[in-house]
VOZA-164617 format. One line per 4 residues: their letters; for each residue z, x, y of N, C-alpha, C. Coordinates in nm, 3 decimals, decimal comma, padded with zeros to 5 digits. Atoms other than C-alpha are relative to their C-alpha. Layout:
<atoms>
a = Z/X/Y/Z/X/Y/Z/X/Y; ...
</atoms>
This chain:
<atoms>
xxxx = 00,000/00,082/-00,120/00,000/00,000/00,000/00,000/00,086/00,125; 00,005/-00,082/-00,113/-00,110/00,144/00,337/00,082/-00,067/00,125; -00,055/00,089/-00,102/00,098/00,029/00,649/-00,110/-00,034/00,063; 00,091/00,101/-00,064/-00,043/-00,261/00,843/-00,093/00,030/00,153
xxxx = 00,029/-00,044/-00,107/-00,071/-00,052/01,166/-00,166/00,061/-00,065; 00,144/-00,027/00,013/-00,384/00,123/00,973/-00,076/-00,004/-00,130; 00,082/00,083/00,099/-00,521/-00,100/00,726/-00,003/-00,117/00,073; 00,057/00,101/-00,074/-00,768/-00,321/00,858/-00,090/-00,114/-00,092
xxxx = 00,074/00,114/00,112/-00,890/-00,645/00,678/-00,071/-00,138/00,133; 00,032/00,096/-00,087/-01,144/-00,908/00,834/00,013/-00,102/-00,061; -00,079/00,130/00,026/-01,003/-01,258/00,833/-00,118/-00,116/00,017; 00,053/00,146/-00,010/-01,248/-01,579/00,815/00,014/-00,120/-00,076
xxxx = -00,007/00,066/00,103/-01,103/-01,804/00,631/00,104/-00,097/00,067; -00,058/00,073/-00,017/-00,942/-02,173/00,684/00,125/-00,074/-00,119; -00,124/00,034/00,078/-00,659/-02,284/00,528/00,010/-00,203/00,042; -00,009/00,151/-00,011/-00,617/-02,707/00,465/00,142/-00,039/-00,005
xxxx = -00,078/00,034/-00,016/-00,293/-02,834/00,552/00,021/-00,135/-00,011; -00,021/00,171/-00,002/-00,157/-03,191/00,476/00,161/-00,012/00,029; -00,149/00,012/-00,038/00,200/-03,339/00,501/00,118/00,067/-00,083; -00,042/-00,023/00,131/00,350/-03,172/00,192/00,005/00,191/00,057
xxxx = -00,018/-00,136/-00,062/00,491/-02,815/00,346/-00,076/00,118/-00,111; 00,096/-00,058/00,048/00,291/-02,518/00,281/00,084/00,177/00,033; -00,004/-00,152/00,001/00,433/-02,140/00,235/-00,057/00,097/00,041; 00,084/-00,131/-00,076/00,269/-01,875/00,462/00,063/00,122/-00,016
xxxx = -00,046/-00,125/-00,007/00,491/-01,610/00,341/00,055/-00,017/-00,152; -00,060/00,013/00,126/00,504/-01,615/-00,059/00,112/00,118/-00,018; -00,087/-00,136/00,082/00,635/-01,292/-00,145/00,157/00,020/00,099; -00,165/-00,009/-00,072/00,985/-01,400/00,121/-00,001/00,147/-00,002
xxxx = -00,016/-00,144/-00,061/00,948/-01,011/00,279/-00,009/-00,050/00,124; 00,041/-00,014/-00,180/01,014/-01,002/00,671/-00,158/00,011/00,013; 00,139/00,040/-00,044/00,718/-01,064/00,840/00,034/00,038/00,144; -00,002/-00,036/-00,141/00,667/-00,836/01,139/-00,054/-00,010/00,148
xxxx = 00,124/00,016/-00,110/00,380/-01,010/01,322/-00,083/-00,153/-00,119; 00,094/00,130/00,008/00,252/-01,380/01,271/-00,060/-00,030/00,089; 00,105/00,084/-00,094/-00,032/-01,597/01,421/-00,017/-00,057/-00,075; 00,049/00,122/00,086/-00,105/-01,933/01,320/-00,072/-00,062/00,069
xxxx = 00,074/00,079/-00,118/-00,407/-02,108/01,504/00,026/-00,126/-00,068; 00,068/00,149/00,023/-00,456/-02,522/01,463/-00,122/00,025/00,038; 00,131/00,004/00,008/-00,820/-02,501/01,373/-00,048/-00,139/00,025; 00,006/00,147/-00,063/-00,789/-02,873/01,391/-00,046/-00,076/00,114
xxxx = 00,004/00,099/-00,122/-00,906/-03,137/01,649/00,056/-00,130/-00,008; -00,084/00,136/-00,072/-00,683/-03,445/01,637/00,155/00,041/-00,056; -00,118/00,000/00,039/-00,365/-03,342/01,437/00,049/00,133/00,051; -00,071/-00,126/00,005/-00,067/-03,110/01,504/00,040/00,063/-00,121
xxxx = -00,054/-00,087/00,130/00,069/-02,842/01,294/00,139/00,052/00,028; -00,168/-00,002/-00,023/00,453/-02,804/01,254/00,082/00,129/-00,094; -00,025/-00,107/00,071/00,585/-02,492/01,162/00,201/-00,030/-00,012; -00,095/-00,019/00,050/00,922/-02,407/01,009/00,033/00,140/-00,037
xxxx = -00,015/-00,126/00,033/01,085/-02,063/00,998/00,142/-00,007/-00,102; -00,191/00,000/00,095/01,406/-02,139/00,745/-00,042/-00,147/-00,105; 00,075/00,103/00,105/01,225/-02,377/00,476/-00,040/-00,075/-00,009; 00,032/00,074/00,022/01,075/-02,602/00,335/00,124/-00,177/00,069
xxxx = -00,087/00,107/00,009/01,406/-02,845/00,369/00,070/00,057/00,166; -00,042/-00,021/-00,150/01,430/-02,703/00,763/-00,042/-00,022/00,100; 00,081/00,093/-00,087/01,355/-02,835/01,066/-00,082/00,100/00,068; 00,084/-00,059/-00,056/01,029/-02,784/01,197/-00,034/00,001/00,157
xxxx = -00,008/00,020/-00,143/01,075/-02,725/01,590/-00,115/00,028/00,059; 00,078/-00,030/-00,071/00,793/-02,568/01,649/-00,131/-00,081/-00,057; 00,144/00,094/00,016/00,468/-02,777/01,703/-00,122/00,070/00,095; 00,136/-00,080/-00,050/00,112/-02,639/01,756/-00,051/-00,132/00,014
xxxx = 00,062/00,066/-00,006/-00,111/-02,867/01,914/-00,155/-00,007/-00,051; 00,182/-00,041/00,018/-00,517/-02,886/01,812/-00,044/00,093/00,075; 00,082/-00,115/-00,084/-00,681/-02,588/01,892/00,083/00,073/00,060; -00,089/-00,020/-00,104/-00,345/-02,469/02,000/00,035/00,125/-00,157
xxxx = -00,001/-00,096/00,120/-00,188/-02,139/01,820/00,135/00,073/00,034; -00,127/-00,009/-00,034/00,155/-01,984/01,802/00,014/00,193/-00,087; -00,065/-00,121/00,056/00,305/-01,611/01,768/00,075/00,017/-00,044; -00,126/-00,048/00,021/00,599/-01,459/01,621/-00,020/00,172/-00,058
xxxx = -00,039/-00,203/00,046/00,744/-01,069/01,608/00,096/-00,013/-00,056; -00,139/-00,007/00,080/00,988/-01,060/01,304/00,041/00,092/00,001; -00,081/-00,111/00,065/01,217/-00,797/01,118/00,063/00,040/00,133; -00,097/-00,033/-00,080/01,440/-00,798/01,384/00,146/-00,083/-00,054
xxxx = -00,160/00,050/00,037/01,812/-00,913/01,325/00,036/-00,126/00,015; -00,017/00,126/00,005/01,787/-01,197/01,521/-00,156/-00,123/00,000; 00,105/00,086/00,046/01,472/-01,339/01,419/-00,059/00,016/-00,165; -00,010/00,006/00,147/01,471/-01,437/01,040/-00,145/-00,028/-00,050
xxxx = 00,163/00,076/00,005/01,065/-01,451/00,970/-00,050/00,009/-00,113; 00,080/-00,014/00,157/01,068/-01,462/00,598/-00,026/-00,106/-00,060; -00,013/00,128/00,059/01,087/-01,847/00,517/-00,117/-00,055/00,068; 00,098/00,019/-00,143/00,768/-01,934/00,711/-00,087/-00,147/-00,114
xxxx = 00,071/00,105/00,087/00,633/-02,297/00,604/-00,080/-00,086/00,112; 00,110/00,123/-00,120/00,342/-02,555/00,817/-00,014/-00,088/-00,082; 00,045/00,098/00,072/00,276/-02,875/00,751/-00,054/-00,143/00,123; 00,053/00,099/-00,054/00,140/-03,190/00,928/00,113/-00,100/00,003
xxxx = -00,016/00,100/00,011/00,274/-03,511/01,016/-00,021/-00,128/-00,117; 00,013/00,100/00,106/00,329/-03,818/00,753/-00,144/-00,020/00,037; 00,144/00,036/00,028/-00,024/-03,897/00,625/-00,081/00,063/00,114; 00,075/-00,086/-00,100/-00,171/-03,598/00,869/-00,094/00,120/-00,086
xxxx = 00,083/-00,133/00,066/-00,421/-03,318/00,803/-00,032/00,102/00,069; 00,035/-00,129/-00,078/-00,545/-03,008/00,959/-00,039/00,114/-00,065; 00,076/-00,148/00,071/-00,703/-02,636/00,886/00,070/00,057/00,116; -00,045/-00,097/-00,030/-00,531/-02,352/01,017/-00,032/00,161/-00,053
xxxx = 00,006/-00,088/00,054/-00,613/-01,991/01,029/00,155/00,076/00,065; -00,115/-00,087/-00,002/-00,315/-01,706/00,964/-00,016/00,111/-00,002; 00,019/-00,128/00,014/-00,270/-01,350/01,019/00,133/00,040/-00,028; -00,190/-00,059/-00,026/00,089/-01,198/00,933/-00,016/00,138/-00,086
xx = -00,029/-00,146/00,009/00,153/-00,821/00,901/00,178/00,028/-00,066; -00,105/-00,091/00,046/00,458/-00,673/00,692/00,038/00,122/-00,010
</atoms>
């Protein structure tokens, strides 16, 4: 494994989101650098940094896209889950660095 600073991978790829939470960080390792766009045009996307069964405060709007800088002490960025609104949908692309 090369660190993320210089290993470079190109990203095109959408991800389908429905209401049923979705894991953006299987392997639970800190996560030192997220981005999550809403590729979407009518639904939001509702992220969750502390599980599946945690509340999701943060809301991306359509076309709208959200950062985070983990592995710090007080930012816990290994539980990382999105999901939609009851009977909602959306595509999202992700980038996250460990």
């Amino acid at each position: 494994d090369e660190n993320w600073q210089v290993q470079g991978q190109t990203f095109s790829n959408e991800l389908a989101i429905s209401d049923t939470a979705t894991d953006l960080n299987d392997e639970d390792s800190q996560l030192d650098f997220l981005y999550i766009k809403n590729t979407g045009q009518t639904n939001e996307m509702l992220v969750s940094l502390n599980g599946t069964s945690g509340n999701y405060y943060i809301e991306v709007p359509p076309e709208g896209s959200v950062y985070l800088r983990g592995a710090h002490a007080d930012l816990d960025c290994n539980d990382v889950f999105v999901k939609c609104n009851s009977g909602e949908s959306t595509t999202i692309e992700y980038i996250e660095a460990k």
